[in-house]
C-alpha positions in Angstrom: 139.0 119.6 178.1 140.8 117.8 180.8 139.3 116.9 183.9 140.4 116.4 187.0 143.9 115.3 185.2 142.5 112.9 183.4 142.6 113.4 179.3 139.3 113.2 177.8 140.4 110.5 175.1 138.7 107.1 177.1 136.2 106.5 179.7 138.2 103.6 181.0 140.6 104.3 183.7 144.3 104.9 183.2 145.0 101.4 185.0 143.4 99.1 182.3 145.8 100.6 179.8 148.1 98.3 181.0 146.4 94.9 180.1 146.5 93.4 177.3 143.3 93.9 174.7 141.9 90.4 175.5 141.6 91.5 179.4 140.1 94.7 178.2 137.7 93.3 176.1 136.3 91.2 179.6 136.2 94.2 181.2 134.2 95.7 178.7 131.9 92.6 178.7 130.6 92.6 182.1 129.5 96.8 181.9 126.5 96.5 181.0 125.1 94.0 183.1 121.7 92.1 182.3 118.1 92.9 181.2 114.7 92.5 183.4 116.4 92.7 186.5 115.5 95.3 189.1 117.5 98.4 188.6 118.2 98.7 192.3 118.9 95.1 193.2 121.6 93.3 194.1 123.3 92.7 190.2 122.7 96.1 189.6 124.2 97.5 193.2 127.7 95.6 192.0 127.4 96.7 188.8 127.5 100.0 190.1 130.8 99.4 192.3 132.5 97.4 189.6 131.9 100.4 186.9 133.5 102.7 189.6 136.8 100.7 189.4 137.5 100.5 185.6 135.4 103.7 184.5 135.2 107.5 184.8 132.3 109.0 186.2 131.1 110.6 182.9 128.9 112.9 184.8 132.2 114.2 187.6 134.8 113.3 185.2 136.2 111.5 188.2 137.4 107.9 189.5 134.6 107.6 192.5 136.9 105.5 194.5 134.5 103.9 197.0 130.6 102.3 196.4 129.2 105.2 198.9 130.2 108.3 197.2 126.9 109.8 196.4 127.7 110.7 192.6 127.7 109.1 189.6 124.3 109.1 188.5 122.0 106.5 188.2 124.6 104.2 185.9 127.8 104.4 188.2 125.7 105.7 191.5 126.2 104.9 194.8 125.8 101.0 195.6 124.8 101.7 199.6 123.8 104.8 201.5 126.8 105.4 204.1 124.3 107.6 206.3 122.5 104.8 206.5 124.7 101.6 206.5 128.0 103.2 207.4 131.7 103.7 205.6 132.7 100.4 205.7 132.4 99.9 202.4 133.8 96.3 202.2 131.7 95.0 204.6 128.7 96.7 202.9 129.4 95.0 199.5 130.2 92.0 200.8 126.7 91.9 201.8 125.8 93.4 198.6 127.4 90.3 197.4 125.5 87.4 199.2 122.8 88.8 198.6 123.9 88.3 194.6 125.1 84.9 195.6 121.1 84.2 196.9 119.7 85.6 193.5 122.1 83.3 191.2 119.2 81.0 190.2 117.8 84.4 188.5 120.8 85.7 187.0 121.7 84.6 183.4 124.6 82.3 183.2 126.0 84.1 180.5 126.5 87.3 182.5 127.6 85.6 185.5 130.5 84.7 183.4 131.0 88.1 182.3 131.2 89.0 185.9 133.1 86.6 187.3 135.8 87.1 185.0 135.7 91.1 184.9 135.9 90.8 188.9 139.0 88.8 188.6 141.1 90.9 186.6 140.2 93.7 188.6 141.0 91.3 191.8 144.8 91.1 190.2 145.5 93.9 188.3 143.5 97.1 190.0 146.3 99.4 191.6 144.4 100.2 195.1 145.4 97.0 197.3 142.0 97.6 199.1 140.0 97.3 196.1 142.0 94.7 194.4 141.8 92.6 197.6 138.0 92.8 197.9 137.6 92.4 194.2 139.9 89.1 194.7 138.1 88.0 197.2 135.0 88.6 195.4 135.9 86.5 192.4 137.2 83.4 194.7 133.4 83.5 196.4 132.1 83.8 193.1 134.1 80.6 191.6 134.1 78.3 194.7 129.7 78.9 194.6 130.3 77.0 191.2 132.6 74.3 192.7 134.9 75.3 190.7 138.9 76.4 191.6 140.0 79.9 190.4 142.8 80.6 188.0 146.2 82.0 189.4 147.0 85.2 188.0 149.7 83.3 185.7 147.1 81.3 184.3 144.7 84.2 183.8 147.4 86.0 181.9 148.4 83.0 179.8 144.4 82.5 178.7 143.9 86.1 177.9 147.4 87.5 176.4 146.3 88.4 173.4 147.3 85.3 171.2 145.1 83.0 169.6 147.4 79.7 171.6 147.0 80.8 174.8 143.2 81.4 174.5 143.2 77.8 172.8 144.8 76.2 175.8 142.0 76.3 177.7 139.3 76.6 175.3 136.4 73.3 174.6 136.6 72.6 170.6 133.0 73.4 170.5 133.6 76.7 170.8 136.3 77.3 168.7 135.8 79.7 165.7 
């Protein structure tokens, strides 16, 4: 059955296609999201905005193209009420976002990680400019909180292009397998 145009062979949107498995493999990482955290605080509320950029609404069989849009369900729902807050939807998850920042201490590591790299290959590779912009953004907040310099999209694509040497390049010994 097709819906909306879209085939119904993936959940994943038609743009991550186009990166290479590594890249979609982080994507995939950072879905989820983490246990015993409230379901509507602020990790879950970007969670929510994040599936709605590399996912299909399994419920609409849509790409729900801002955070507001009311469906989705309860995993890819709304991340703000726009009746509410209003339609500026950036400004909205940027708030959505330091309020993240402020809950860091509580947040596993591990899926900050996940995060932080999932929002920065959406940040340079989503096809909307307004999404990939705030997603850019996102990721530099996210990175610069850690004191820490973010990759160039060169380097991102170097680390993650599918060969074992350029994952190596920037990988600790410890960690290799």
């Amino acid at each position: 059955m097709i819906r909306n145009g879209l085939p119904p062979t993936s959940v994943w949107q038609p743009w991550t296609f186009e990166l290479s498995f590594m890249q979609q493999t982080v994507l995939a990482t950072a879905v989820r999201g983490p246990d015993g955290l409230p379901k509507y605080g602020g990790v879950k509320m970007l969670l929510r905005w994040y599936r709605r950029c590399v996912l299909v609404s399994s419920l609409d069989g849509e790409v729900l193209a801002n955070p507001h849009d009311h469906r989705g369900g309860s995993f890819m729902g709304p991340s703000y009420d726009a009746l509410e807050r209003g339609d500026d939807w950036a400004r909205e998850m940027n708030r959505i976002l330091s309020d993240y920042l402020r809950e860091l201490d509580a947040i596993p590591h591990h899926f900050q990680l996940h995060l932080l790299h999932s929002f920065e290959i959406v940040g340079y590779k989503h096809p909307a400019v307004e999404i990939r912009d705030w997603f850019r953004a996102a990721y530099v907040r996210l990175v610069h909180d850690m004191h820490l310099w973010p990759e160039t999209e060169e380097q991102l694509d170097e680390r993650l292009n599918d060969t074992r040497s350029g994952w190596l390049k920037r990988a600790d010994p410890a960690t290799v397998a």
